[in-house]
C-alpha positions as CSV (number, residue, x, y, z in Angstrom):
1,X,-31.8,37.8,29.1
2,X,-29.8,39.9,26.2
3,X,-27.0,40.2,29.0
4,X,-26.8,36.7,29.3
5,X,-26.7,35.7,25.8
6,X,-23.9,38.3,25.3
7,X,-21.7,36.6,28.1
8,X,-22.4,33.5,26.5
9,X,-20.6,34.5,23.1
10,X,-18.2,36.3,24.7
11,X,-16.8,33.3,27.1
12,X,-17.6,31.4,24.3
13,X,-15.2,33.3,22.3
14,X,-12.8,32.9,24.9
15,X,-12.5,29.4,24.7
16,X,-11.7,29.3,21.0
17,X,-9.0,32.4,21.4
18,X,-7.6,29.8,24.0
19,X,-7.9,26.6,21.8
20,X,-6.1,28.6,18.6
21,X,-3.6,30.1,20.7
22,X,-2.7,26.9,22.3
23,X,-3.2,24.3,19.3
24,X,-0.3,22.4,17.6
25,X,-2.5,21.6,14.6
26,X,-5.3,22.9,12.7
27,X,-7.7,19.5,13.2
28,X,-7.2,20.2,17.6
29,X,-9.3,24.0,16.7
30,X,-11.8,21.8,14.7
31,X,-12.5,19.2,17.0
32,X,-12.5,21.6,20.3
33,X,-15.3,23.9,18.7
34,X,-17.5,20.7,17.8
35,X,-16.9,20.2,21.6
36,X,-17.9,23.4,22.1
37,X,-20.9,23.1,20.0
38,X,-21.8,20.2,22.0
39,X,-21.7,21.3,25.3
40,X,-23.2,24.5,23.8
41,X,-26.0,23.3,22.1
42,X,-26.7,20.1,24.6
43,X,-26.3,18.0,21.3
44,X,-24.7,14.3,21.3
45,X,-22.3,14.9,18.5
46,X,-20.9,18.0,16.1
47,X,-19.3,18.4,12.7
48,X,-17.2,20.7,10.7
49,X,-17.7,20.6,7.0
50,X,-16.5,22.4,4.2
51,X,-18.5,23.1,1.4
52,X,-16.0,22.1,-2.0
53,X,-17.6,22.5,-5.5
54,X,-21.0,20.6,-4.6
55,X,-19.7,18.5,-2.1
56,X,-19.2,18.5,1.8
57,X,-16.3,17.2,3.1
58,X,-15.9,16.4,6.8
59,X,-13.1,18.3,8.1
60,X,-13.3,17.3,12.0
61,X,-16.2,15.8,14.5
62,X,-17.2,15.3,18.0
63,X,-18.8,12.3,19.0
64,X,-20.0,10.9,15.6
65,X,-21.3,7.9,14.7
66,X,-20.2,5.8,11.9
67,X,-22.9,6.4,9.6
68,X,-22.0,10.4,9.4
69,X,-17.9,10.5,9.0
């Protein structure tokens, strides 16, 4: 079970190595690790926020709704 957890972050890392080395612009990273997430997690949507003062500002999103851009 451990092994296969541990080849699931690795390929997992993979994947983002390929989508940074292969990105024209920093929002194509974002949004292909909330696809990532997705398919990872078996969710219906991701975001990327960033946490500014108090506030969290949506950076990039997979899949979301309206109500939470």
């Amino acid at each position: 079970m451990k092994e296969n957890r541990e080849g699931e972050i690795e390929s997992l890392w993979k994947r983002v190595s390929y989508l940074i080395s292969k990105a024209r612009q920093p929002q194509e990273i974002i949004l292909g690790i909330a696809k990532e997430g997705v398919n990872l997690l078996g969710a219906d949507a991701a975001s990327v926020r960033l946490l500014e003062d108090e506030n969290l500002t949506l950076v990039g999103g997979y899949e979301l709704s309206e109500e939470y851009k």
